[in-house]
GUMIDO-349621 format. One record per residue (C-alpha): x, y, z; residue number from 1. Coordinates in nm, 4 decimals, padded with zeros to 6 digits. Last residue first. Example, Ala and Ser with C-alpha at 12.3 -4.5 7.8 and 13.67 -1.06 7.14 Angstrom:
BEGIN
      east     north        up  num
   01.3670  -00.1060   00.7140    2
   01.2300  -00.4500   00.7800    1
// end
This chain:
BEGIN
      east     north        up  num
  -02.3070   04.9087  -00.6006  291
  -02.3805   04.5818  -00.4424  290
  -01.9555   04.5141  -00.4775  289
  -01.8625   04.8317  -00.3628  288
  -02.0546   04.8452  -00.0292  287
  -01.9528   04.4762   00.0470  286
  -01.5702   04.5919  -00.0108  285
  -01.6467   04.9067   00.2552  284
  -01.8017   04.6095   00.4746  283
  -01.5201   04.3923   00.4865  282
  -01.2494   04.6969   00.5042  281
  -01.4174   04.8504   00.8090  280
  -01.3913   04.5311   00.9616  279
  -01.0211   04.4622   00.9396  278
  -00.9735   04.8566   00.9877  277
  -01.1388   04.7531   01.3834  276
  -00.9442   04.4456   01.4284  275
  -01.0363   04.0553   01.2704  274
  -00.8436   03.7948   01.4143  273
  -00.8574   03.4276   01.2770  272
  -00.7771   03.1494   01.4628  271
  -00.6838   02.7921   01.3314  270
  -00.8425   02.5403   01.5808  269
  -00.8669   02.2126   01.3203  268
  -01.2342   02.1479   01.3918  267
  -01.3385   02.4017   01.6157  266
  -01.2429   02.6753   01.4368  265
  -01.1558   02.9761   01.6432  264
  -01.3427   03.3527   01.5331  263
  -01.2337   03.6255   01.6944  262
  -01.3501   04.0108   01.6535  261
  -01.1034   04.2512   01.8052  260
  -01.0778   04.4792   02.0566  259
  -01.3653   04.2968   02.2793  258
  -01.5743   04.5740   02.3594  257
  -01.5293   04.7782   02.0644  256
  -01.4367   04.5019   01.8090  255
  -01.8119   04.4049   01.9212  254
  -01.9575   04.7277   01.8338  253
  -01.7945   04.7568   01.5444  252
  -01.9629   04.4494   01.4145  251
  -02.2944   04.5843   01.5497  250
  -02.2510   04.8877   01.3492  249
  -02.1592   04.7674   01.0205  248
  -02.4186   04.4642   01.0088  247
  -02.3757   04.1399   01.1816  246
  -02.4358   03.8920   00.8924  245
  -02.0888   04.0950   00.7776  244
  -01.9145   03.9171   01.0443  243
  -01.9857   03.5778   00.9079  242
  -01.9019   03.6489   00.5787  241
  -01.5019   03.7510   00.7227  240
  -01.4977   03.4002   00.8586  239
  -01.5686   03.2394   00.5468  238
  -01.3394   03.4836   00.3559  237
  -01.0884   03.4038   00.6974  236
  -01.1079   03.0449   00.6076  235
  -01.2363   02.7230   00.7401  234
  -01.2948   02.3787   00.4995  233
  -01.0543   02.2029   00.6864  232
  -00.8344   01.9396   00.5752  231
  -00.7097   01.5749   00.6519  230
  -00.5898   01.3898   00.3727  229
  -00.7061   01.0883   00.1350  228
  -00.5376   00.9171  -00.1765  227
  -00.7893   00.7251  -00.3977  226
  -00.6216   00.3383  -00.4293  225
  -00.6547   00.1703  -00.8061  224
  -00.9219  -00.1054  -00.8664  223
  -00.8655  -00.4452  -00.7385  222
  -01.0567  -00.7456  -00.9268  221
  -01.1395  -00.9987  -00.7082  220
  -01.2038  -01.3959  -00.8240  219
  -01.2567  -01.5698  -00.5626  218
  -01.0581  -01.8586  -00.4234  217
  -00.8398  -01.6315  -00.2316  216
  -01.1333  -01.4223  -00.0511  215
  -01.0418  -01.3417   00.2607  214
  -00.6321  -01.4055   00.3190  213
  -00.6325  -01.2080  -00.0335  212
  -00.8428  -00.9401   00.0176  211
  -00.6213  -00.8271   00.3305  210
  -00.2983  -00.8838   00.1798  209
  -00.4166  -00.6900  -00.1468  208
  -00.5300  -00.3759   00.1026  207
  -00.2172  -00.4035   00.3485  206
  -00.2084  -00.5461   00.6900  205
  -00.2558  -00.3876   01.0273  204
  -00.5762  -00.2075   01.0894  203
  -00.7393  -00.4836   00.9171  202
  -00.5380  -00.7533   01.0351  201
  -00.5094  -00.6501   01.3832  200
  -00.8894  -00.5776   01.4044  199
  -01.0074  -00.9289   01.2862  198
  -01.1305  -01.0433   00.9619  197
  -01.3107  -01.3664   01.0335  196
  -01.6790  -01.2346   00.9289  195
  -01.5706  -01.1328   00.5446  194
  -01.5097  -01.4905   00.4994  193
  -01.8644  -01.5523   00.6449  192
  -01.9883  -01.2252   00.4350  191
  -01.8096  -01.3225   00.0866  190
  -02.0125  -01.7057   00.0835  189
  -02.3546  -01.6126   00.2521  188
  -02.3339  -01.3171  -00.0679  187
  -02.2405  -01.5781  -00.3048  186
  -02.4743  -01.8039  -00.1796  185
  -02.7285  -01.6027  -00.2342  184
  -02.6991  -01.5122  -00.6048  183
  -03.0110  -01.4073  -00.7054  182
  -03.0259  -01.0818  -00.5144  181
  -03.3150  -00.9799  -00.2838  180
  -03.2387  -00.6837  -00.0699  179
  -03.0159  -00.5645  -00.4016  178
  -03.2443  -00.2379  -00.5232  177
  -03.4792  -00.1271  -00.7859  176
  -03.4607   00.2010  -00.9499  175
  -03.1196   00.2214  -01.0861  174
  -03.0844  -00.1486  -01.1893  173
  -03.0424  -00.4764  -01.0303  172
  -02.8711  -00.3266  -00.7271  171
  -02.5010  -00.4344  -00.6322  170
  -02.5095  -00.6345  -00.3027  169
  -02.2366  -00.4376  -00.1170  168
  -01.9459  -00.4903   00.0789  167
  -01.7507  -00.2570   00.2846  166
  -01.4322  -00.2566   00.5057  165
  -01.3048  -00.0013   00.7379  164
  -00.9770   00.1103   00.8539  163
  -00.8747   00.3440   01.1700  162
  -00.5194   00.3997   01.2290  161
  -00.2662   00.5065   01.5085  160
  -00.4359   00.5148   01.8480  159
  -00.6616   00.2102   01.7723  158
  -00.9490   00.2180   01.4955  157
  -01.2169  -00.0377   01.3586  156
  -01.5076  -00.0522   01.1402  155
  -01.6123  -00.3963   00.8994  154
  -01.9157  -00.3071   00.7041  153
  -02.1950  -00.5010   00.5700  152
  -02.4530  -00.4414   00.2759  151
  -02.7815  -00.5029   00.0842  150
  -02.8866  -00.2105  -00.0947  149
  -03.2447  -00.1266   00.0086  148
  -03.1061   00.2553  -00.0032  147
  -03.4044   00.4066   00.3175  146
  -03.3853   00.0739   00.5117  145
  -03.1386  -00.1796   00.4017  144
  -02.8775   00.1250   00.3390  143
  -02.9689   00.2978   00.6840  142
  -02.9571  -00.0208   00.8387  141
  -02.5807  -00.1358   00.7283  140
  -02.4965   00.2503   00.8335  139
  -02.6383   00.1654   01.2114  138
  -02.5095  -00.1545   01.1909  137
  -02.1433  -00.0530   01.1191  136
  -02.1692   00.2790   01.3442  135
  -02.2524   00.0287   01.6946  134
  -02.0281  -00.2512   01.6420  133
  -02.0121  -00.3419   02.0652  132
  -02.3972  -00.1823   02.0437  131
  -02.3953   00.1527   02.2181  130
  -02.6940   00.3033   02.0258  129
  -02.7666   00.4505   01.7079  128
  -03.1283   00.4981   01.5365  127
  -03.1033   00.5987   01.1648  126
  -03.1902   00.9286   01.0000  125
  -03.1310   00.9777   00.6316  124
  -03.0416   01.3280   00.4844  123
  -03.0121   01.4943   00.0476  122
  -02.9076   01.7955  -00.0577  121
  -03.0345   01.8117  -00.4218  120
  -02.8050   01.8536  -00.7042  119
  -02.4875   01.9777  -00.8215  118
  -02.1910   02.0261  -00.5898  117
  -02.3630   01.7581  -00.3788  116
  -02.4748   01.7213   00.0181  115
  -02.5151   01.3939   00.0909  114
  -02.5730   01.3902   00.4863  113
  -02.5806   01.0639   00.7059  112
  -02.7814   01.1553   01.0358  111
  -02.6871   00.9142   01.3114  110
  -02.9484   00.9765   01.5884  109
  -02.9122   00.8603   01.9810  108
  -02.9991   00.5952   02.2429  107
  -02.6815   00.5985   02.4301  106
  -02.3661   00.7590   02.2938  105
  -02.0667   00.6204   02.5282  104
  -02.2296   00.4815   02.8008  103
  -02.0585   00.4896   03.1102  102
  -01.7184   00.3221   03.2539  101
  -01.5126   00.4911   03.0613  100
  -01.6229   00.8102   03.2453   99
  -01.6694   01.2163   03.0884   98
  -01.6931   01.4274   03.3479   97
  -01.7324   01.7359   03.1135   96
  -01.9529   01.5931   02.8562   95
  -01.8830   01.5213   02.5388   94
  -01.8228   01.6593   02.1624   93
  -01.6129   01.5287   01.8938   92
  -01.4930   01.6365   01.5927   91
  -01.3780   01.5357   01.2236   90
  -01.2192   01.6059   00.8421   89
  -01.1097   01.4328   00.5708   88
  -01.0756   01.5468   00.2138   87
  -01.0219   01.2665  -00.0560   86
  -01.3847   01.1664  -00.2215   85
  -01.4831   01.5545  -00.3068   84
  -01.4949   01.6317   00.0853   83
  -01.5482   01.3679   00.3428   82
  -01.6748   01.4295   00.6750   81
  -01.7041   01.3296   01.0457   80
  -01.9437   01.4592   01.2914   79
  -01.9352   01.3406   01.7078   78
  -02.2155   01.4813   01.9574   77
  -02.2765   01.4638   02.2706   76
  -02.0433   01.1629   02.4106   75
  -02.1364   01.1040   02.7112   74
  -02.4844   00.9593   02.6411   73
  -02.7751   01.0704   02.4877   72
  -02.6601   01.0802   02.1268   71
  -02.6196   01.3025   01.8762   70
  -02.4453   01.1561   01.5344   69
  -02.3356   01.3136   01.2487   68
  -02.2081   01.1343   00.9322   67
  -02.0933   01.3504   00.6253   66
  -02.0789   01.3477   00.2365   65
  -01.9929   01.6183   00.0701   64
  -01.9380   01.7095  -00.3240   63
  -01.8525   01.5388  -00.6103   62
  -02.0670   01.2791  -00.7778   61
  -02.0228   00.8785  -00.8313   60
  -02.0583   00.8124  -00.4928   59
  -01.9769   00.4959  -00.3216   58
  -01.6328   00.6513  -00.2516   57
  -01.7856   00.9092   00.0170   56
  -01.9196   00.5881   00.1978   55
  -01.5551   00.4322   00.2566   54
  -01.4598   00.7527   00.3354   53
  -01.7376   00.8309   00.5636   52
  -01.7305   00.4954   00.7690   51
  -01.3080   00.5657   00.8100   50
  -01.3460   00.8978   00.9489   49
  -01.6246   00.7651   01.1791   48
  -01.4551   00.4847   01.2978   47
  -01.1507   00.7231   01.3770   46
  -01.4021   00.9088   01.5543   45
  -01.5000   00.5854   01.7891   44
  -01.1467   00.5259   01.8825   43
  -01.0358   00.8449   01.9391   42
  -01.3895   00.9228   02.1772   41
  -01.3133   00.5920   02.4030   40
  -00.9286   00.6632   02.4475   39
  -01.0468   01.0237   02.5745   38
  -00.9986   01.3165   02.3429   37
  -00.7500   01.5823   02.3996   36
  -00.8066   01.7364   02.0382   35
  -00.5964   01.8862   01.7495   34
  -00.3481   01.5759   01.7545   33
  -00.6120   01.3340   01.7300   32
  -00.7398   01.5213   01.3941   31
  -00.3958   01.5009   01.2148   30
  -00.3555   01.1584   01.3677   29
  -00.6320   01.0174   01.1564   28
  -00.5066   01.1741   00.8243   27
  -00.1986   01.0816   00.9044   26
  -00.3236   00.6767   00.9428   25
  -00.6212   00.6289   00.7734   24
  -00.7240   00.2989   00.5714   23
  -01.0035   00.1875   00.3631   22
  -01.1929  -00.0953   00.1718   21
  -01.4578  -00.0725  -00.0679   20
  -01.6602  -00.3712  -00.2120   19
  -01.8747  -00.4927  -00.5292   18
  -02.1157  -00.7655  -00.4953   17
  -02.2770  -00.9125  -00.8257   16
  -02.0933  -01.2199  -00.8725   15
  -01.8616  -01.3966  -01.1953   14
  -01.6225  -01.1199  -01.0595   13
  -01.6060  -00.9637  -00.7282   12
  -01.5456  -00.6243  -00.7168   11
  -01.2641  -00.4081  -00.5493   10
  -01.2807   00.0009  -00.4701    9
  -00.9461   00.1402  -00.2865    8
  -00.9863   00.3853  -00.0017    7
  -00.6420   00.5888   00.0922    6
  -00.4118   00.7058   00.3644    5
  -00.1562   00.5008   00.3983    4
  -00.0078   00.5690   00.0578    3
   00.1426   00.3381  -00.1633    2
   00.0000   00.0000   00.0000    1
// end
């Protein structure tokens, strides 16, 4: 494996599943390394960062795809994304006196966002709860339930690199779907293999060594690996829109008490500073570009 941060697509020949399989290792640490996260949290967002870009390479569209969850236990809230099928980002939210020994999301929401660069935003809304492979059933029910694609997925992350593993049923055409395929025994077949991959090995092991310990006496056909990286979407022109929502005089109001206006991103905690001129520049350019 090339780069060890990459998804890479494989199909099964002579059958109609199809598969994805993913690993993260800078990308990963990039978003560790902004955070203090408890063990629990790292683990469960470097599921999520490996869920979306498994899911991101589904698509045959740019744009977004994200997973969001709120639940009801410590952890809050936890959101991972995938940009244009190769930028990563992630954070996590929980409570205060956060324990190991309590749940970690509780009965909760997963909301899985497609948000395209052309077309239709589109959510689904699955239940979550603190099952031991909580996000892989939650994401296999959200395709049975709103895609009716037939699929599994293999989640799982230490301190140094979360990988995933998908397979599909491949739908019969565009508007049916692949709950009932006519191959059953090849899809009994691939999941059972599927079923005796354990963490080491797929945190561990290469994409071709993986495949092949699974599924040597099928025929798989291994597509090329997409590179992925972790980057935020924040900017001080993002930042700078913000403050104009404010209006002129409320704007200077706030550099007035404050000195400046502040904004920190939560994700990747890059500050931008914006001082009185700073402001007075935003909304003079604002003046000349509705003129």
């Amino acid at each position: 494996m090339s780069n060890p941060d990459q998804t890479q697509r494989f199909l099964f020949d002579d059958t109609p599943l199809r598969g994805e399989i993913t690993g993260l290792q800078q990308s990963y640490r990039d978003v560790l390394d902004k955070h203090n996260y408890p063990e629990p949290v790292r683990h469960l967002l470097g599921q999520f960062m490996a869920a979306v870009a498994l899911l991101s390479d589904t698509l045959k569209f740019e744009g977004t795809l994200s997973l969001q969850v709120r639940g009801a236990g410590q952890v809050r809230m936890l959101m991972a994304e995938c940009r244009d099928h190769e930028a990563l980002r992630a954070i996590a939210q929980y409570t205060d006196d956060f324990s190991s020994s309590d749940p970690l999301l509780g009965n909760g929401q997963l909301a899985i966002t497609i948000d395209p660069k052309r077309g239709k935003r589109y959510q689904g809304i699955v239940p979550i709860d603190d099952d031991a492979h909580t996000l892989a059933r939650a994401l296999e029910g959200y395709f049975r339930q709103s895609e009716q694609i037939r699929t599994r997925i293999w989640l799982d992350a230490d301190d140094q690199r979360a990988a995933g593993m998908l397979v599909q049923a491949m739908p019969v055409s565009a508007s049916e779907g692949s709950l009932e395929i006519k191959d059953d025994d090849a899809w009994d077949r691939v999941t059972h293999l599927a079923d005796t991959l354990t963490a080491e090995e797929l945190l561990k092991l290469d994409n071709e060594t993986i495949l092949h310990r699974l599924f040597h006496e099928e025929k798989v056909r291994l597509f090329p690996e997409r590179g992925l990286r972790f980057q935020c979407t924040c900017s001080r022109e993002r930042c700078g829109e913000a403050i104009l929502t404010l209006g002129h005089e409320e704007a200077k109001e706030v550099v007035a008490e404050e000195g400046a206006i502040i904004s920190d991103c939560q994700f990747c905690h890059q500050q931008y500073r914006f001082t009185a001129d700073d402001v007075d520049v935003l909304f003079e350019q604002q003046r000349q570009r509705l003129q």
